[in-house]
Every structure is written in C-alpha cells, then in structure tokens.
PLY file of the C-alpha trace (Angstrom):
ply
format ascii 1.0
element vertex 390
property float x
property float y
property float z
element edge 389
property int vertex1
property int vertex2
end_header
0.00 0.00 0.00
1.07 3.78 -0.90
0.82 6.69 1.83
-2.28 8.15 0.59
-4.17 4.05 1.12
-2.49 3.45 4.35
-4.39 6.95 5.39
-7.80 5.49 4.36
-7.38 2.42 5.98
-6.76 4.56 9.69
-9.55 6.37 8.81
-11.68 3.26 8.20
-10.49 2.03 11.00
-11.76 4.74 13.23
-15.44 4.30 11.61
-14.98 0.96 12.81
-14.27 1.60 16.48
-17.21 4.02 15.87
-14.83 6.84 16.89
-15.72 8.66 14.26
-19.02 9.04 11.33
-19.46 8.43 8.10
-19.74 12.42 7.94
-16.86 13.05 9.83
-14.91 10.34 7.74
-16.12 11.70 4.80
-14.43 15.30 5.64
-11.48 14.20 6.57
-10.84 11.95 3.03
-12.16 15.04 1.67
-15.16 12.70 -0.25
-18.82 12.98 -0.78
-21.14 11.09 1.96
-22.35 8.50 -0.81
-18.93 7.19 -1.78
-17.63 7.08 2.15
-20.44 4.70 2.05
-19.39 2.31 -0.59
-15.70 2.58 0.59
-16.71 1.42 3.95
-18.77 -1.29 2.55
-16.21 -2.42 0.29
-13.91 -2.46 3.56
-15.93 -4.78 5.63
-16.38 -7.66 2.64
-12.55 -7.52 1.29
-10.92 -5.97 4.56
-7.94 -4.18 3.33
-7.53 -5.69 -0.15
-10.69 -3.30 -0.94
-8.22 -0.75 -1.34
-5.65 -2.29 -4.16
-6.26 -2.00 -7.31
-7.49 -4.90 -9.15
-4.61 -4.33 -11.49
-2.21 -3.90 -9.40
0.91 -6.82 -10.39
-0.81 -7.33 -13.69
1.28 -7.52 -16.91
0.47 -5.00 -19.09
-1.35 -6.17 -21.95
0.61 -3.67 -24.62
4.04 -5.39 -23.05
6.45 -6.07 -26.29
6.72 -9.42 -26.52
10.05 -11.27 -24.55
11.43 -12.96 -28.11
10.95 -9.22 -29.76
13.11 -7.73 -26.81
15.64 -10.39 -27.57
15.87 -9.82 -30.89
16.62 -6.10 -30.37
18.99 -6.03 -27.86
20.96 -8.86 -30.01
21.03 -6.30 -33.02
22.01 -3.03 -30.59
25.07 -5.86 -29.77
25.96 -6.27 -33.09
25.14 -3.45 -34.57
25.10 -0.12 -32.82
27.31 -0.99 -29.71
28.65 2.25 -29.40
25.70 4.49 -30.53
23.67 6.06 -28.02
19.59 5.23 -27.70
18.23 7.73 -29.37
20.28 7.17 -32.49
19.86 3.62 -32.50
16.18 3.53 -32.01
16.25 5.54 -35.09
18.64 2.67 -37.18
16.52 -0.23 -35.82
13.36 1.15 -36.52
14.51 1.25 -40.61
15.53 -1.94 -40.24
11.61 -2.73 -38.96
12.14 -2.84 -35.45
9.33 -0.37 -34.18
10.39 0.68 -30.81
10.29 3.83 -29.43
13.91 5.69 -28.13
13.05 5.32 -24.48
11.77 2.04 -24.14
15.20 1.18 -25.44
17.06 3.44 -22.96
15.40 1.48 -20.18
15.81 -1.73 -21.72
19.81 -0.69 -22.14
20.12 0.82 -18.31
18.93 -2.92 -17.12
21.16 -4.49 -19.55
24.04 -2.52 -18.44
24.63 -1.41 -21.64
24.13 2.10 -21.66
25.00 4.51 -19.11
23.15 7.64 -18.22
25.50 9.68 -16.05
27.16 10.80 -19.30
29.74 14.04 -18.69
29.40 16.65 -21.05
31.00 19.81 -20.95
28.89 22.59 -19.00
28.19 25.24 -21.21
28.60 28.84 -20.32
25.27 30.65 -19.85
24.90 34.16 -20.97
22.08 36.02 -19.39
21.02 39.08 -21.11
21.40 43.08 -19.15
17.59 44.16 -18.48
17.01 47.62 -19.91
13.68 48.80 -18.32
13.31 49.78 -14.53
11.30 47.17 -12.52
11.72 44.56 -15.46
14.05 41.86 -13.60
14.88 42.42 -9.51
17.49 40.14 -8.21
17.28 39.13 -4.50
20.44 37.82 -3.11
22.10 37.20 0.37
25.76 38.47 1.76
27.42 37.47 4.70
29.50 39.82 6.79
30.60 40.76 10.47
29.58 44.23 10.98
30.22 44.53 14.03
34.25 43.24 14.59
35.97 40.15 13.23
35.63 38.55 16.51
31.53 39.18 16.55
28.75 36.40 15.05
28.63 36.99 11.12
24.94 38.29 9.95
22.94 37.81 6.57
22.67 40.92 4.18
19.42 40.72 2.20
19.60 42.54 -0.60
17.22 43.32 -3.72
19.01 45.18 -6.70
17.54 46.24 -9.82
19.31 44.64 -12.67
18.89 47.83 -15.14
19.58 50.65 -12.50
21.09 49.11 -9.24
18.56 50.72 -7.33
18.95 48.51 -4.24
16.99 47.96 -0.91
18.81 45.75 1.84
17.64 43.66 5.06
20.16 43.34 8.02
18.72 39.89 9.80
20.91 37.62 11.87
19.87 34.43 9.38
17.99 34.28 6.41
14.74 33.40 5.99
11.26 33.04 4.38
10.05 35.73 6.76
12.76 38.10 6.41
13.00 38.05 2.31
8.70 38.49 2.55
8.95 41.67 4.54
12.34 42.82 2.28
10.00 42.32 -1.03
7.81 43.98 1.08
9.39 46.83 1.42
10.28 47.48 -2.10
6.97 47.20 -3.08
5.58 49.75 -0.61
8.52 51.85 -2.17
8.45 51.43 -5.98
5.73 48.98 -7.16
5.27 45.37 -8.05
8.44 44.27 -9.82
7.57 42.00 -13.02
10.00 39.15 -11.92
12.33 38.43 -9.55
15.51 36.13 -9.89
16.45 33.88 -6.77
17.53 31.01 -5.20
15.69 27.91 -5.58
16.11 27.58 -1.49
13.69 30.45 -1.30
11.50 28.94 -3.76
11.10 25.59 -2.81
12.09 23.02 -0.45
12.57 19.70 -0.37
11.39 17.25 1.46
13.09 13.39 1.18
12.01 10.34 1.35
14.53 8.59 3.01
15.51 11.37 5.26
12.06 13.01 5.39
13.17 16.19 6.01
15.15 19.55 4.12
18.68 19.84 4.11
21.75 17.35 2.60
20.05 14.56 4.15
17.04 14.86 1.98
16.94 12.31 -0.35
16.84 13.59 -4.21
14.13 11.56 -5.05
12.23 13.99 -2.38
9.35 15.80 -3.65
9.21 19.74 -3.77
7.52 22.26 -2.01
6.22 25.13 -2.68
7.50 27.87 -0.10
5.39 30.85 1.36
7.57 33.43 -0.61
6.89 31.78 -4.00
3.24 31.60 -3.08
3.33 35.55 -2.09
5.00 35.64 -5.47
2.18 34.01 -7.05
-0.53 36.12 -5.57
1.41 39.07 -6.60
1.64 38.39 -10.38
5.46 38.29 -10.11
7.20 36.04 -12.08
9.89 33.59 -10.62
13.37 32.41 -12.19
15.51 30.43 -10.29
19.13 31.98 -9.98
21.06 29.19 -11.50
24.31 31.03 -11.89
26.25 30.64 -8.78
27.15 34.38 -8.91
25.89 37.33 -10.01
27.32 39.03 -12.86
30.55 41.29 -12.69
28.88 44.32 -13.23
26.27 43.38 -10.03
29.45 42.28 -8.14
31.63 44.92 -8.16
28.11 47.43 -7.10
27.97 45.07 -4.22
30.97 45.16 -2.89
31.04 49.06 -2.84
27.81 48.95 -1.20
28.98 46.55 1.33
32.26 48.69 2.05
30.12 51.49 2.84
27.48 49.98 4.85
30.65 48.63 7.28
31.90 51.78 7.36
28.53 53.67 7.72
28.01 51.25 10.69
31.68 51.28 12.44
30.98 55.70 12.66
27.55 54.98 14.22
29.28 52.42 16.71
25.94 49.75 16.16
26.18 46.86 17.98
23.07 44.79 17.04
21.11 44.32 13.78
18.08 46.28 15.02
20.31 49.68 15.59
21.93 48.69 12.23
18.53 48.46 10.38
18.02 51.83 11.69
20.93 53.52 10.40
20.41 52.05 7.01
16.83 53.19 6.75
17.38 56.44 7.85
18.94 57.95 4.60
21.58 55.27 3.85
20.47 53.53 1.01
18.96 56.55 -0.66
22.48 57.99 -0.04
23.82 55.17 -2.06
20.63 54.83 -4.67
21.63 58.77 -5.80
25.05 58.26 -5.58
25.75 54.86 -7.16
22.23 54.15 -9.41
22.16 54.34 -12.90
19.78 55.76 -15.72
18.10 52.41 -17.18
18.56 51.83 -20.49
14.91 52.48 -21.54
12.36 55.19 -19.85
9.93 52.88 -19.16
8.55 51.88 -16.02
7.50 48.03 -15.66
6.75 48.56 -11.95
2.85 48.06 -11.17
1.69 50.39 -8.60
-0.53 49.35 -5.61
-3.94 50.91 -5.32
-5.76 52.59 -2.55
-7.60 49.40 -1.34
-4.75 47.34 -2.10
-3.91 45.21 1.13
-0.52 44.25 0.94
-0.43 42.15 4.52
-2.63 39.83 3.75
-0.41 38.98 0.53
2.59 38.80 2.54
1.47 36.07 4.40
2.09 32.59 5.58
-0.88 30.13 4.55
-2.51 26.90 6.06
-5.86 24.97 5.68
-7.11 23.85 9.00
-10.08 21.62 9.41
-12.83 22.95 12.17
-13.19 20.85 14.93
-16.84 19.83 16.65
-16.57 22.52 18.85
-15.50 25.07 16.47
-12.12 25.01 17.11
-8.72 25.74 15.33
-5.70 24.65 16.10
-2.05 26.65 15.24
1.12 25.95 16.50
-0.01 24.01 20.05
-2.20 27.47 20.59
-6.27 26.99 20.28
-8.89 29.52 18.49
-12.54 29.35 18.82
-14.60 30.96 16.00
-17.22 32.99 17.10
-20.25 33.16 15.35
-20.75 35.93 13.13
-23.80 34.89 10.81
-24.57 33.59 8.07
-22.55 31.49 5.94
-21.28 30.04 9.63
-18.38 26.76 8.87
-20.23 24.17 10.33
-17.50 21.18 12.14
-15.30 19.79 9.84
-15.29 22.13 7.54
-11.77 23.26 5.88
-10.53 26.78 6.56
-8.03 29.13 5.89
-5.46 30.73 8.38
-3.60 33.46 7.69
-0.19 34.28 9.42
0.87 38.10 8.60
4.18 38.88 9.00
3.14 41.05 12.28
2.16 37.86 13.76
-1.15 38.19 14.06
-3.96 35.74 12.44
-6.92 35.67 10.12
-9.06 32.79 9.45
-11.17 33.31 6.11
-14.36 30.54 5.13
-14.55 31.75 1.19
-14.10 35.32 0.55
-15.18 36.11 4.35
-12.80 36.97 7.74
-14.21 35.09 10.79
-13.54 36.42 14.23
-11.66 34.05 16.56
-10.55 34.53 19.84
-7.58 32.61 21.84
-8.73 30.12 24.20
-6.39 28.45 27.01
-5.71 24.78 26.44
-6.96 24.38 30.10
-10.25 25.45 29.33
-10.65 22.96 26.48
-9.38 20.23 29.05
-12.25 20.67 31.84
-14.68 21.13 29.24
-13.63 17.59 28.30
-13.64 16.29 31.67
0 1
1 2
2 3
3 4
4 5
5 6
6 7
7 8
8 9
9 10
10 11
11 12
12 13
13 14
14 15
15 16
16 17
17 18
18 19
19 20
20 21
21 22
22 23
23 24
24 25
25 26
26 27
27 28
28 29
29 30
30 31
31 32
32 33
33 34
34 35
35 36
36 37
37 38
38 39
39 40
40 41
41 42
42 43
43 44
44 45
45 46
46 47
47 48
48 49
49 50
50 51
51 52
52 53
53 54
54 55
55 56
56 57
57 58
58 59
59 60
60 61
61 62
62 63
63 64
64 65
65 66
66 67
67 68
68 69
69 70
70 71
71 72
72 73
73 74
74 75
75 76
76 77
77 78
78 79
79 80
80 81
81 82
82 83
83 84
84 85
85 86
86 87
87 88
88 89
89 90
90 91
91 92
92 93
93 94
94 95
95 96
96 97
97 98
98 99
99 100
100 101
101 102
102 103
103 104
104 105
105 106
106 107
107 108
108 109
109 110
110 111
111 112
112 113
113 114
114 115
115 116
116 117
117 118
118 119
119 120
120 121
121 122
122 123
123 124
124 125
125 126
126 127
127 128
128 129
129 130
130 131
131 132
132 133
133 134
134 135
135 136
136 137
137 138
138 139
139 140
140 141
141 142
142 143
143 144
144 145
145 146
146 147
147 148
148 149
149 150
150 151
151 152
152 153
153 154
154 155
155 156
156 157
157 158
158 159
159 160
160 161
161 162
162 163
163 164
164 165
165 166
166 167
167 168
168 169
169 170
170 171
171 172
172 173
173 174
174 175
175 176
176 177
177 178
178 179
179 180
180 181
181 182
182 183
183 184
184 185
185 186
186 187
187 188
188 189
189 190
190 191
191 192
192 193
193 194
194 195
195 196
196 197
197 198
198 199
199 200
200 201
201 202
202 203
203 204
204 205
205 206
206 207
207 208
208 209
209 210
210 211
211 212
212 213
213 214
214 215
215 216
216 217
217 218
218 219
219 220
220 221
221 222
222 223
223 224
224 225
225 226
226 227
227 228
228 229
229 230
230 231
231 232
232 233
233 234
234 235
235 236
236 237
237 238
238 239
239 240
240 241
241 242
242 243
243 244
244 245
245 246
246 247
247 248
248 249
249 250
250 251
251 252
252 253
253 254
254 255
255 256
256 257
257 258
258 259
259 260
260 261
261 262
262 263
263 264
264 265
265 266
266 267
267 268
268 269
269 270
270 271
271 272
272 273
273 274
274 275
275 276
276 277
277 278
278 279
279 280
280 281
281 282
282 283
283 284
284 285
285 286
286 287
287 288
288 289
289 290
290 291
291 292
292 293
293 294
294 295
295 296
296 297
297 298
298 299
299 300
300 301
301 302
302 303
303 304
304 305
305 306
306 307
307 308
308 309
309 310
310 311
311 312
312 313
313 314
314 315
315 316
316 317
317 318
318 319
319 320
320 321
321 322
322 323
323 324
324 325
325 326
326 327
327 328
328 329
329 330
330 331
331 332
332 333
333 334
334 335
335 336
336 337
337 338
338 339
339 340
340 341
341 342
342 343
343 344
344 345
345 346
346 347
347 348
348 349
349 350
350 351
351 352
352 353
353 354
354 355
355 356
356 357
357 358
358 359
359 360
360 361
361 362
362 363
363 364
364 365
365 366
366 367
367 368
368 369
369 370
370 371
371 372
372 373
373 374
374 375
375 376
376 377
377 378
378 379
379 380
380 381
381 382
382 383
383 384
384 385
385 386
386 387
387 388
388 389
C-alpha cells in the first residue's frame, strides 16, 4: 500500500471503532457522503484488499513481446554498440524494429549497456542586461561581520535592480522566508510590483526526502518539492519567478555590491551599532537613498515596468504565511499548540469539519477566512478545552 491508502485504511479504521461518522470520515478523506459509504462497505467484505487496485501486479497487456526484446537487444550488440539510444532507435526502426527511443534506454540501463550519467562539458550561460526599470529584480544574500571580526557573522538581504542598481537591503541575523517576505515587502511599498524576480531555488522551494524526510543534505533527491510561502506571495502578486542558477551574479552586479557593502561597514563602524536592530536603523534612515543617488544608474529604456498598488490594495494579507485547517466539533482551530474558537458571526457560519483558511501576517497576528469572508476568533487556554472535556 502507498501513503495516501495506508491513510484510508486509519480512517476506516476509526469508523470501525465508531470513533468517528461516516460524515466526519467523509471530511477528513475530503469525499462525498455516498462514496464514504461504498468505501466502507467495500472495507468490511474484502478488509484491506478493498483498497488495491485490481490491477495492481498485472502484466500489461501492450508489453512487447520477450522474443521481440531479444531480438533487439541482439542487433544493438551487433550493430550499434557504441551508438547512443536515441540514435539507435532511429537505425533499428529502418531496419523494422518499431520501438520507441526510451523504451530502449530502459531496456539498455537494465542491460548494463548504456550509461546515463554521461559528462558533457557545462556550457557557459549568458544572461542578457535588463534595460527597463522594474523589469528583472534580483534578491540575493551576503554574509559579513559588521560589528568586529571577533563578533557572530549576519545575513545581508539585498534586492538590486538589474537595469539601475537601485537597491533595498535587510540586516537579519539568518535568512529566511520571513525576512526576504517583509524585504519584497518593502520594495513594493517603495516602488511597485516588480515583473519578476531572480532567486535562489532555497527560497522557492524546499525539499522534502524520502529517506531522510526532512530539508537539508540529508534529503533524499528523489524527495518531492515544495512550494515555499515566498513563491506563493510571489504568485498572488503576479510576479514572475526564475531560479538563480548562476552561482554568482554578474561582474557588473558584483563589483556594485561590494562598494555597497564597504560602505554599509563603514557607515556602521561611525555609528558604533552593535546589534542588527540599531543597524537596520541607520540604514533606513537615509543610507540607502544615499547610495541609490550616488551609485544608481539611468536604465537603459524610460519605461517603467513597476505596477503600482492601489488605494484598497492590502498588501499584509499577501505577505502572508498560509494553512488549511479543518474545524473541529466545537468550532475550534488549532495553530502551533495554541487553540482559536470561531465565534459566530452569521450567516454562511463553517459548520464542524469544515476546511478553513489561516492566515499568518508577517506582524504575527492571524486571520481565518471561510470563502471570501474573515471570521472572528478569539484565543482560548488549552486548560479550558481540558475541563470542558472532563
């Protein structure tokens, strides 16, 4: 059995006990009530087994025969040794051998007679110079001890323009989802929404392994990815995402950099900061439009591809963080080990077991939204829940 099967049997198993409803079960497998129903009376004829496939371990009835299979790998012997699948699909199918290119690359890779993990030479990408303000923003991270050598090193977030080197920086002692949200932030509020922005695939996605079942080196590769807040902000912003796959940015961006990161340390060492929250407030307080009007260039065309936000425009509840939560029987949501009742506030009302959305802003506080429409909650103590119980 698969994850998503071995989920529907606990269920099942809960209906059984009587733990549970068929309604209740229902919502949680995210089914209608009428198929719940011929699941669970599937389950109590065939147990388990109601749950496989029928075809499951069956040949395939459009398998090429074993003697064809043969045949073909006894000509790529022969024949086209040292020619590489694609090519000799192409020979063996004018010699009347239909078989498609990749049904002979598997066929080869059990054989042993064809390896994939071919070297090639890595080809030098060239990435075009935007011309138009707003067209491409870059969003990178620096490391560097502003405060002494002997002092914990700190992450530099850092947008840049790639037409005009307008830039907009984040002091933060790590980076995170959090801090690049509320640094995009930031430049929105100032400028507009950007049409793309170019980053790491880190901020993008994550991965989460099989083996390892977690993010990090000990993720397996195999692992499946995940969609991070930031990229969802992204998303709802209309901004388009490229993955930075150079592992540097270009000369031009580098050498801007590193005068804008001499400055900051010296900026910093005559204000005698000695935390990232002073810091922060030296650099917003005329620093980097110091450095925009000093070190910012004309773009190359007058246009403007920023968007600008409107009146009724609310950019928090963009710059979130996410989740579905399912309401308990009681009304309840639960959010990191901290309980929520909903308060009714008429009509459409969730009723239990009905899938919500919660809303983190990056001020910490929460929203929960049924549809289009904010429900009130209100904090309740876990102890209160308990007694209740008891």
């Amino acid at each position: 059995m698969n994850t998503k099967e071995r989920h529907i049997v606990r269920i099942l198993k809960l209906l059984e006990l009587r733990r549970i409803t068929l309604k209740e079960a229902a919502a949680l497998l995210s089914v209608s009530y009428r198929h719940i129903r011929r699941i669970y009376k599937n389950y109590k004829q065939d147990s388990d087994y109601c749950l496989i496939h029928g075809l499951q371990g069956r040949v395939s009835n459009r398998k090429i025969d074993e003697s064809i299979r043969n045949k073909i790998l006894h000509c790529f012997k022969e024949n086209f040794r040292y020619c590489g699948p694609t090519i000799a699909a192409r020979k063996l199918n004018s010699l009347g051998y239909g078989i498609n290119r990749e049904t002979l690359r598997k066929w080869l890779l059990e054989e042993g007679l064809w390896n994939c993990n071919c070297k090639y030479p890595k080809r030098k990408i060239q990435r075009r110079q935007y011309r138009y303000f707003g067209e491409l923003v870059q969003l990178g991270i620096v490391r560097l001890r502003p405060f002494g050598q002997t002092s914990k090193s700190c992450s530099l977030l850092y947008l840049i323009d790639d037409a005009t080197k307008v830039t907009i920086s984040l002091l933060a002692h790590r980076p995170t989802v959090r801090k690049a949200m509320r640094l995009l932030g930031r430049w929105v509020k100032k400028f507009g929404i950007p049409m793309s922005i170019c980053c790491g695939s880190k901020l993008l996605f994550r991965i989460r392994g099989k083996a390892a079942g977690g993010v990090g080196k000990g993720a397996d590769k195999r692992g499946k990815k995940i969609i991070t807040a930031f990229s969802c902000a992204c998303d709802r912003l209309g901004i388009e995402t490229i993955v930075k796959e150079l592992k540097h940015e270009r000369k031009y961006l580098q050498i801007h950099l590193e005068k804008y990161k001499k400055h900051l340390l010296q900026k910093l060492e005559t204000a005698g900061v000695t935390s990232p929250e002073s810091a922060q407030q030296v650099m917003n307080n005329g620093f980097m439009d110091e450095m925009n009007k000093a070190h910012a260039e004309p773009p190359g065309r007058p246009q403007d591809f920023h968007v600008r936000l409107e009146a009724d425009d609310n950019l928090s509840s963009v710059l979130c963080f996410t989740f579905n939560k399912i309401v308990s029987r009681d009304l309840f949501v639960r959010y990191k080990d901290r309980l929520f009742r909903i308060n009714d506030g008429g009509m459409p009302f969730p009723s239990p077991y009905i899938q919500v959305r919660l809303t983190e802003w990056l001020d910490g506080s929460l929203h929960v939204y049924y549809g289009k429409r904010e429900l009130q909650i209100a904090e309740v103590a876990n102890d209160v829940v308990n007694n209740r119980k008891h």
